[in-house]
ROVOMAR-532177 format. One record per residue: residue number from 1; residue in three letters; x, y, z of N, C-alpha, C in turn. Coordinates in Angstrom, 3 decimals, decimal comma, padded with zeros to 6 digits. Layout:
   k   r       nu       nv       nw      cau      cav      caw       cu       cv       cw
 NUM ALA        X        Y        Z        X        Y        Z        X        Y        Z
...
//
This chain:
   k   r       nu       nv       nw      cau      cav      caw       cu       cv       cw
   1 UNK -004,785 -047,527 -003,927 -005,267 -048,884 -003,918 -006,677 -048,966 -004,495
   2 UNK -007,203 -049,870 -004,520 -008,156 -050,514 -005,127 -008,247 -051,947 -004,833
   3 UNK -009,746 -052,151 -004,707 -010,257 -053,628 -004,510 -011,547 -053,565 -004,472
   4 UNK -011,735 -054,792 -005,001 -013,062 -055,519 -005,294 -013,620 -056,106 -006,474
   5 UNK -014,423 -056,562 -007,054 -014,397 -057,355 -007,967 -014,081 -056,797 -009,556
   6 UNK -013,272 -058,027 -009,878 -012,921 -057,520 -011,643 -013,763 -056,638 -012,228
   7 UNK -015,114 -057,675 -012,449 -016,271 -056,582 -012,861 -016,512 -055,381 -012,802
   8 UNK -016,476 -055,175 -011,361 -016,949 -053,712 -010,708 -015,931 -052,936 -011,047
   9 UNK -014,322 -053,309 -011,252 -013,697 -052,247 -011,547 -013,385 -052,049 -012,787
  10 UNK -013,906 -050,637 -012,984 -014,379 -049,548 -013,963 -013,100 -049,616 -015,102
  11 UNK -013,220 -049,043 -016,577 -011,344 -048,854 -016,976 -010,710 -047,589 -016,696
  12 UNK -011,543 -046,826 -016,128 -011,352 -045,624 -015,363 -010,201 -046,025 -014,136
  13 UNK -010,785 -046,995 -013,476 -010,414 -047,378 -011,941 -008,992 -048,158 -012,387
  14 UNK -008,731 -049,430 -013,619 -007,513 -049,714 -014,030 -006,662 -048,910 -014,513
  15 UNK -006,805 -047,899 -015,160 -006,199 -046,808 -015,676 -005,531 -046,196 -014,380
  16 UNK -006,633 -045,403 -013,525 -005,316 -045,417 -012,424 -004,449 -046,004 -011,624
  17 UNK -005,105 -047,230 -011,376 -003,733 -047,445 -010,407 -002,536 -048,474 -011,602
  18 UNK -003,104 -048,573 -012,754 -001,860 -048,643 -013,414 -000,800 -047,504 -013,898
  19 UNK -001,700 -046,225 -013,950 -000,738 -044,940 -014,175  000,091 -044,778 -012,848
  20 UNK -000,589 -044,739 -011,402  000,037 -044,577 -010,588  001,367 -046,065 -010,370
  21 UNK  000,597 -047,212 -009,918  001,554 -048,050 -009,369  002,264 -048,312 -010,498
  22 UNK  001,787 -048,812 -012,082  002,909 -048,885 -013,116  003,564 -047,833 -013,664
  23 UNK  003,222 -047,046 -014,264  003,725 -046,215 -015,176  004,430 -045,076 -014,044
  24 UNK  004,304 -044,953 -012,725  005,424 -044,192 -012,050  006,224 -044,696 -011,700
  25 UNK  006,418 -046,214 -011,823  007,666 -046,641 -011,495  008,232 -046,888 -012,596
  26 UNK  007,847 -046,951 -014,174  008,394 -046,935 -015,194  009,068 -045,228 -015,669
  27 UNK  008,339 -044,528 -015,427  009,085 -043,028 -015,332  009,978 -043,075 -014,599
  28 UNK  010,013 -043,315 -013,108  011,050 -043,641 -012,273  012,267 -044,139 -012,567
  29 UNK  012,196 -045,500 -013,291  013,091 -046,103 -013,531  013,900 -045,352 -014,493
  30 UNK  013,173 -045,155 -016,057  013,286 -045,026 -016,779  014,417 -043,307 -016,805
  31 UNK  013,938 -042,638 -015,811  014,667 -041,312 -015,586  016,160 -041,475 -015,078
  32 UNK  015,533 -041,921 -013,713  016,744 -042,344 -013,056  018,430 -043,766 -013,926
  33 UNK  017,498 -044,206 -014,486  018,639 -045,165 -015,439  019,177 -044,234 -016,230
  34 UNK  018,352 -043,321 -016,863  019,384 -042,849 -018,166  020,447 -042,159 -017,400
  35 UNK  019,927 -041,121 -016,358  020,811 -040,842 -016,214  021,885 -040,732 -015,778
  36 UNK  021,739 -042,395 -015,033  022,957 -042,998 -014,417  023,956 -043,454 -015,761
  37 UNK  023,123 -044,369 -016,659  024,033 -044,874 -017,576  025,027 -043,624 -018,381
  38 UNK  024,148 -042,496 -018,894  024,480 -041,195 -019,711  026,178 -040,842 -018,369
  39 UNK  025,800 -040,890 -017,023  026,887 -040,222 -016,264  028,153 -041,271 -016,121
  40 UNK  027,533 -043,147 -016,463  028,463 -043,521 -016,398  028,518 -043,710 -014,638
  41 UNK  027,500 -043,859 -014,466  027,691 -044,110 -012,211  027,308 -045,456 -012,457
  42 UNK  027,536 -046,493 -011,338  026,941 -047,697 -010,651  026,203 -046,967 -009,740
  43 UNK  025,258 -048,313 -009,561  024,449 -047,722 -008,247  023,119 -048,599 -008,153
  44 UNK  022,260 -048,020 -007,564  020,451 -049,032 -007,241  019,603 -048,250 -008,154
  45 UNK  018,894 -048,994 -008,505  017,388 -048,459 -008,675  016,516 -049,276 -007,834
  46 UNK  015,858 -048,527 -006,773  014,837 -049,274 -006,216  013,414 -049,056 -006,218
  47 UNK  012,826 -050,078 -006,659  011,516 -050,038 -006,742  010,463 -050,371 -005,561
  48 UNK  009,418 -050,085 -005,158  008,543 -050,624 -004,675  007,336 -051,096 -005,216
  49 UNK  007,427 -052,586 -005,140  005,876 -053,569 -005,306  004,816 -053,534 -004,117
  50 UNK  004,702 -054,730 -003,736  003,685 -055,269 -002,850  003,697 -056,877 -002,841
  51 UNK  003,162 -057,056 -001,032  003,278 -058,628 -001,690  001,993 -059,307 -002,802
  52 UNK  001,391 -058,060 -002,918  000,062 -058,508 -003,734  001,112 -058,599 -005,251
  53 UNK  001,943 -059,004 -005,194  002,935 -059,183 -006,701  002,576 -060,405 -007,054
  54 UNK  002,791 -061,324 -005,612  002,706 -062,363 -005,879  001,618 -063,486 -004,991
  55 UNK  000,803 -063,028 -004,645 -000,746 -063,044 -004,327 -002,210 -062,846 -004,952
  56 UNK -002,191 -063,918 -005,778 -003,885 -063,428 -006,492 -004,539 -063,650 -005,783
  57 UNK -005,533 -062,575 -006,006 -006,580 -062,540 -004,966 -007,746 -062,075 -005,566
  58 UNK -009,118 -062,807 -005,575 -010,279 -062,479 -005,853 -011,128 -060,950 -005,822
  59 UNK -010,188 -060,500 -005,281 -011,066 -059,051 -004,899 -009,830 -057,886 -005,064
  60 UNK -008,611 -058,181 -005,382 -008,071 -057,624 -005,592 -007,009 -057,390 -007,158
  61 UNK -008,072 -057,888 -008,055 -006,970 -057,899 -009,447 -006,536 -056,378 -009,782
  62 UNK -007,171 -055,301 -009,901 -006,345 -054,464 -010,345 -004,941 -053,982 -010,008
  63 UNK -004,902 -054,180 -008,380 -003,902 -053,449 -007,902 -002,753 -054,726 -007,499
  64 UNK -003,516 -055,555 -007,572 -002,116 -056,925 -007,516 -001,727 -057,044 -008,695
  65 UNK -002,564 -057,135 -010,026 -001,862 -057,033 -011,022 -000,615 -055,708 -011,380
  66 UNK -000,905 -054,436 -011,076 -000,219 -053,794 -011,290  000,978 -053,920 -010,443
  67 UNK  001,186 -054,741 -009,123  002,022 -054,448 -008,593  003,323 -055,814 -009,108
  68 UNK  002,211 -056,912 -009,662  002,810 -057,720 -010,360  003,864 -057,283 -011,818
  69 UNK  002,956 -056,803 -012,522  003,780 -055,781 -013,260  005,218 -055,285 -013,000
  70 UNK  005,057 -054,750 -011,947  006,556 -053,928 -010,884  007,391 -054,897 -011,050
  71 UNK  006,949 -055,971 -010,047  008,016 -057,169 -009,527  008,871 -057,455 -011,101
  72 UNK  007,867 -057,908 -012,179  008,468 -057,908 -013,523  009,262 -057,050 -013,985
  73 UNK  009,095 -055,807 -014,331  009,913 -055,067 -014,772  011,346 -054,880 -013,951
  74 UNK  010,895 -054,749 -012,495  012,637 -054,997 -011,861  013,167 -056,340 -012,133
  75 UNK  012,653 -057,313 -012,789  013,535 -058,523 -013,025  013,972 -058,204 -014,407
  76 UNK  013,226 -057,561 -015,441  013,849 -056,668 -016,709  014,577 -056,024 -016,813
  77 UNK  014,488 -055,044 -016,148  015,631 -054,065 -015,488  017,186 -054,703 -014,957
  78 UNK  017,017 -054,834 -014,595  018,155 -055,734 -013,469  018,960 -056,619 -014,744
  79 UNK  018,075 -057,282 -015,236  018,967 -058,202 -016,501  019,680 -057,235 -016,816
  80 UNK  018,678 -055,846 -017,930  019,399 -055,072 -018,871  020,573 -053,677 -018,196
  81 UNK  020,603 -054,215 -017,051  021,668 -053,031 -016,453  022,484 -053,093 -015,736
  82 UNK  022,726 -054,636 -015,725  023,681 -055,158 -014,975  025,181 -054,820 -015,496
  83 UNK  024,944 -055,458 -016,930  026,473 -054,895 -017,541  027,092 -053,523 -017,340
  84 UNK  026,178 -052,538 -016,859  025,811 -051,209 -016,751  026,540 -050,969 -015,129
  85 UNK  026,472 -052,098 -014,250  026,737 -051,640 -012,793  025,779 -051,359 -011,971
  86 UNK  024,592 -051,310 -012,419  023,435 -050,590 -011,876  022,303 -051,984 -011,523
  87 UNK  022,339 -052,023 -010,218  021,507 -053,119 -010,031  020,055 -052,553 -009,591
  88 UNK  018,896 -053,575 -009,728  017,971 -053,126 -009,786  017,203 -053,848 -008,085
  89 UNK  016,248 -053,562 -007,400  015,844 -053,981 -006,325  014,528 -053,770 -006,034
  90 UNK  013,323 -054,580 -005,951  012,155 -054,435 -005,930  011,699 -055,021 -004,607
  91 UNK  011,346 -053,972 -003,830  010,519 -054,066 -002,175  008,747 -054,758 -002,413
  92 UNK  008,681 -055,689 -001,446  007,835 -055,909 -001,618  006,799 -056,005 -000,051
  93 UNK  006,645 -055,210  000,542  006,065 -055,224  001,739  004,479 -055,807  001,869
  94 UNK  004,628 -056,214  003,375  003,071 -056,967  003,324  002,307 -055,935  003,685
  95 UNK  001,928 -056,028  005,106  000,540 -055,114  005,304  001,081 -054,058  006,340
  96 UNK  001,586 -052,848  005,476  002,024 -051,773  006,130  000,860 -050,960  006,283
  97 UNK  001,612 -050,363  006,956  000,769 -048,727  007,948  000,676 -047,735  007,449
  98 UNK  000,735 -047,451  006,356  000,796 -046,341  005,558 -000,882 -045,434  005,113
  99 UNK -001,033 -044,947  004,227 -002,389 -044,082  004,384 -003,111 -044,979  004,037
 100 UNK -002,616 -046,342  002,244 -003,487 -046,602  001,475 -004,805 -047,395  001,597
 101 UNK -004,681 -048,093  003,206 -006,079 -048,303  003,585 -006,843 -047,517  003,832
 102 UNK -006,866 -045,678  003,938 -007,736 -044,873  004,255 -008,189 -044,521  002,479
 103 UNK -007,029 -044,536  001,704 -007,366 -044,190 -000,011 -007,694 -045,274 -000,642
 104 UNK -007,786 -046,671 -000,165 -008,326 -047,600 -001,160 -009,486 -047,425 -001,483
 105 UNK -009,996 -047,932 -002,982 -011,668 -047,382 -002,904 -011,739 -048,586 -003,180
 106 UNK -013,213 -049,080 -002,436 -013,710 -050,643 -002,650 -015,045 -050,257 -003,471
 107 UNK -014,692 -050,911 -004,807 -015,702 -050,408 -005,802 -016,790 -051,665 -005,615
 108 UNK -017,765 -051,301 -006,222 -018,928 -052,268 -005,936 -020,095 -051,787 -004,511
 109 UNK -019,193 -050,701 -003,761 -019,917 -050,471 -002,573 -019,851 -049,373 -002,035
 110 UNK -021,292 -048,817 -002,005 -021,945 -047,599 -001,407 -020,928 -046,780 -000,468
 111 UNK -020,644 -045,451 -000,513 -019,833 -044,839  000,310 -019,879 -045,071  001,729
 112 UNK -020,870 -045,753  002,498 -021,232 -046,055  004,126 -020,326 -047,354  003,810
 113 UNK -020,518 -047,984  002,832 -019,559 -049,522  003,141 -018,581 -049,410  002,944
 114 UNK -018,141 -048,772  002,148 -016,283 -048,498  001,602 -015,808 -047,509  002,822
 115 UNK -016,513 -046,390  003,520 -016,199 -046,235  005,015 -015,803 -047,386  006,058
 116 UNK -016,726 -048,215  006,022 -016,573 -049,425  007,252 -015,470 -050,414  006,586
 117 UNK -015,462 -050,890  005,311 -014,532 -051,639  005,041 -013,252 -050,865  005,072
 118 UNK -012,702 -049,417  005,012 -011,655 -048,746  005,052 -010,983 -048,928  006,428
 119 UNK -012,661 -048,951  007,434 -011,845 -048,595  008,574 -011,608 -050,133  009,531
 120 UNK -012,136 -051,045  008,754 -011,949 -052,262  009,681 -010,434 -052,948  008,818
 121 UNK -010,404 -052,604  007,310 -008,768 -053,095  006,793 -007,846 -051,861  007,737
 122 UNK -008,013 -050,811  008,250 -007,288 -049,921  008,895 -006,991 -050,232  010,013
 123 UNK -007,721 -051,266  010,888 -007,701 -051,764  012,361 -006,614 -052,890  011,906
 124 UNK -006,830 -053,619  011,177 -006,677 -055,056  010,733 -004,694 -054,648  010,509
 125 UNK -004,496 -053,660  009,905 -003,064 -053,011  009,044 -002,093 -053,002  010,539
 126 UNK -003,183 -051,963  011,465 -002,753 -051,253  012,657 -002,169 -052,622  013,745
 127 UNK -002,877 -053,477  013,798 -002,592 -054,824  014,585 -001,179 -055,291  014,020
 128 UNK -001,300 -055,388  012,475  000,043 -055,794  011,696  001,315 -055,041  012,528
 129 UNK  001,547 -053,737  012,266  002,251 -052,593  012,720  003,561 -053,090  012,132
 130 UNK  003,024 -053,350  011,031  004,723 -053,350  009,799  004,412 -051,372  009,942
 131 UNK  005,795 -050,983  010,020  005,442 -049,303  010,033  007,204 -048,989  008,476
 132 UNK  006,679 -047,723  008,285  007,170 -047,518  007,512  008,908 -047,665  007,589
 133 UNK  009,102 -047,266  008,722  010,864 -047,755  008,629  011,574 -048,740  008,649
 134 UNK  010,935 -049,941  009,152  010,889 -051,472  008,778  010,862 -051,497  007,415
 135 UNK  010,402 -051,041  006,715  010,813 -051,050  004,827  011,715 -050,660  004,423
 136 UNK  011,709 -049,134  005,282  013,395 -048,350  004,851  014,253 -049,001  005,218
 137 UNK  014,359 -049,966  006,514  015,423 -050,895  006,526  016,040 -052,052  005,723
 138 UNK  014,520 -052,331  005,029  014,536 -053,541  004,303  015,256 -052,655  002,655
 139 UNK  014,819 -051,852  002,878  015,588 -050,731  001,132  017,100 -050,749  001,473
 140 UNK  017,225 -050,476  002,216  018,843 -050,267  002,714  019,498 -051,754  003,078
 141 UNK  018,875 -052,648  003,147  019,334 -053,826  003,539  019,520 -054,569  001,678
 142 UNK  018,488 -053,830  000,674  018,574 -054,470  000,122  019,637 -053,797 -001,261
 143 UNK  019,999 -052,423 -000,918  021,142 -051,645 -001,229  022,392 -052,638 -001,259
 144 UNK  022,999 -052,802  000,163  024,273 -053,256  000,654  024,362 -054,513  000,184
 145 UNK  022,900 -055,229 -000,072  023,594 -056,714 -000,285  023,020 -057,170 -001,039
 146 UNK  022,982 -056,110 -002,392  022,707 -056,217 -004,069  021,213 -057,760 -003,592
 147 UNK  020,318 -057,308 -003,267  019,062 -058,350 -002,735  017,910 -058,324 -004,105
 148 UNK  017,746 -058,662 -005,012  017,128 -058,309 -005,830  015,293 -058,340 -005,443
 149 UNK  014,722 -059,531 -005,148  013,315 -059,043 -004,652  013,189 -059,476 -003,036
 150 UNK  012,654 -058,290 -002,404  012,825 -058,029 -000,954  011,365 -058,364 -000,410
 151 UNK  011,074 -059,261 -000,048  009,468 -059,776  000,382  010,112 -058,765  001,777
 152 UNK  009,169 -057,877  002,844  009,130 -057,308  003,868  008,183 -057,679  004,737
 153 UNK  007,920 -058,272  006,415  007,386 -058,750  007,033  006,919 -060,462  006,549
 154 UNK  006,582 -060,824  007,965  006,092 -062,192  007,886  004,850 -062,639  006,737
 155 UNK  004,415 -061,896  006,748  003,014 -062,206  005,595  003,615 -061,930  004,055
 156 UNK  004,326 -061,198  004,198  004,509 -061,011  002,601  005,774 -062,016  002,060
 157 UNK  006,502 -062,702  003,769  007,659 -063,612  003,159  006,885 -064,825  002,750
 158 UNK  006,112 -065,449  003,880  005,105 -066,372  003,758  004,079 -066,457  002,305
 159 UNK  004,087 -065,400  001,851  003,306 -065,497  000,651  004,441 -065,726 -000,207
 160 UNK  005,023 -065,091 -000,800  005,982 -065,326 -002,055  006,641 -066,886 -001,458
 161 UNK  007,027 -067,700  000,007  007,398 -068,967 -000,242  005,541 -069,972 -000,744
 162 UNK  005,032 -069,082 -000,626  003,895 -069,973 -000,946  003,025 -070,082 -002,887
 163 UNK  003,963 -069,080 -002,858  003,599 -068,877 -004,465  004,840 -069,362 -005,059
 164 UNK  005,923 -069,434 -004,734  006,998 -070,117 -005,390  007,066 -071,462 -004,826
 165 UNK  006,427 -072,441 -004,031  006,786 -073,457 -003,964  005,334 -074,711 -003,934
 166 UNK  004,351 -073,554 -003,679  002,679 -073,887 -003,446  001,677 -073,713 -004,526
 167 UNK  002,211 -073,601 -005,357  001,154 -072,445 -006,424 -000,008 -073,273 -006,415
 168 UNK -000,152 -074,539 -006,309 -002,412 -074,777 -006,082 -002,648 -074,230 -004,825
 169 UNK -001,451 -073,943 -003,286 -002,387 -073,454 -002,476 -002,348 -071,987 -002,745
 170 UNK -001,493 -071,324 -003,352 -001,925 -069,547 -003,855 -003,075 -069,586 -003,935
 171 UNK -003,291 -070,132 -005,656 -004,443 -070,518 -006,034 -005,754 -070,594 -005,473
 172 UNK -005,724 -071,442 -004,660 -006,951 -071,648 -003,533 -007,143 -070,317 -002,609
 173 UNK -005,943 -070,071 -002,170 -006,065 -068,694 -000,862 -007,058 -067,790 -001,846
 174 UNK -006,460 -067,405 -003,276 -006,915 -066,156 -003,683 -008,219 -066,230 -003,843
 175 UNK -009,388 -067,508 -003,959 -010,514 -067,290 -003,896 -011,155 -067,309 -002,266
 176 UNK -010,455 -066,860 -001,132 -010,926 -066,397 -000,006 -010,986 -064,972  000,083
 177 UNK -012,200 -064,833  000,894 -012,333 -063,324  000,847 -011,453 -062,948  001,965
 178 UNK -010,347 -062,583  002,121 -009,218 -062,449  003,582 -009,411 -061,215  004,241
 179 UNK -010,356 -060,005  003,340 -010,041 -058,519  004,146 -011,323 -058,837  004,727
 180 UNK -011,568 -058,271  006,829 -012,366 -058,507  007,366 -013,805 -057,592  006,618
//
């Protein structure tokens, strides 16, 4: 992860988390398709986004953009592989429990602040307690019933109905600063 202002982040800092969050799910895909199509199988490709897909947010463009990216390409995907049998499925979870609030780096700010801001978005995640198998359910839920984009927990459903039916209040949210 990554956050904080456009400015501050470096093309060093876009470079990775577009190598990581884009370009490994484009290897991903890209592996796993051929060699479903080459074998001639049906089956999933599943991806994972974020609800930052569909959440702009002031302090967070690099890594919402890239995850925006995702959400796109599984709607690319999915077109071009349908004839194929092979459906495509993009997870989009809100504020899970996972490490990346301890690895986000909040650029713009001194290692004592990107400590305290790590560990108060880490309290903030922990209250959430979306935990990781609540996703795996939502992957497997979205297996069985060909689900193409899977918003996961209340915040991340609430956002995508608010960006598909709200877009001036998106708009507005994303210039709040929301992480404590």
């Amino acid at each position: 992860g990554i956050a904080g202002s456009f400015f501050d982040t470096s093309d060093a800092d876009w470079e990775r988390v577009l190598r990581v969050n884009l370009w490994g799910v484009i290897h991903g895909s890209k592996l796993f398709g051929r060699q479903m199509i080459k074998a001639g199988r049906r089956g999933h490709i599943v991806n994972v986004a974020s609800m930052g897909g569909f959440t702009p947010s002031k302090f967070m463009s690099a890594y919402n953009t890239s995850k925006a990216a995702v959400m796109m390409l599984g709607d690319c995907l999915r077109a071009e592989l349908a004839d194929k049998g092979i459906h495509v499925a993009t997870i989009c979870p809100g504020l899970s429990i996972t490490n990346i609030t301890q690895s986000t780096r909040f650029v713009g700010l001194s290692p004592e602040q990107q400590a305290d801001k790590q560990a108060r978005v880490t309290r903030l995640y922990q209250r959430r307690n979306l935990t990781p198998d609540r996703i795996a359910e939502a992957i497997l839920d979205a297996v069985e019933h060909r689900r193409h984009e899977v918003p996961v927990g209340v915040e991340a459903r609430g956002a995508r109905l608010i960006s598909r039916l709200l877009p001036p209040l998106s708009h507005g949210l994303a210039r709040l600063d929301l992480v404590p």
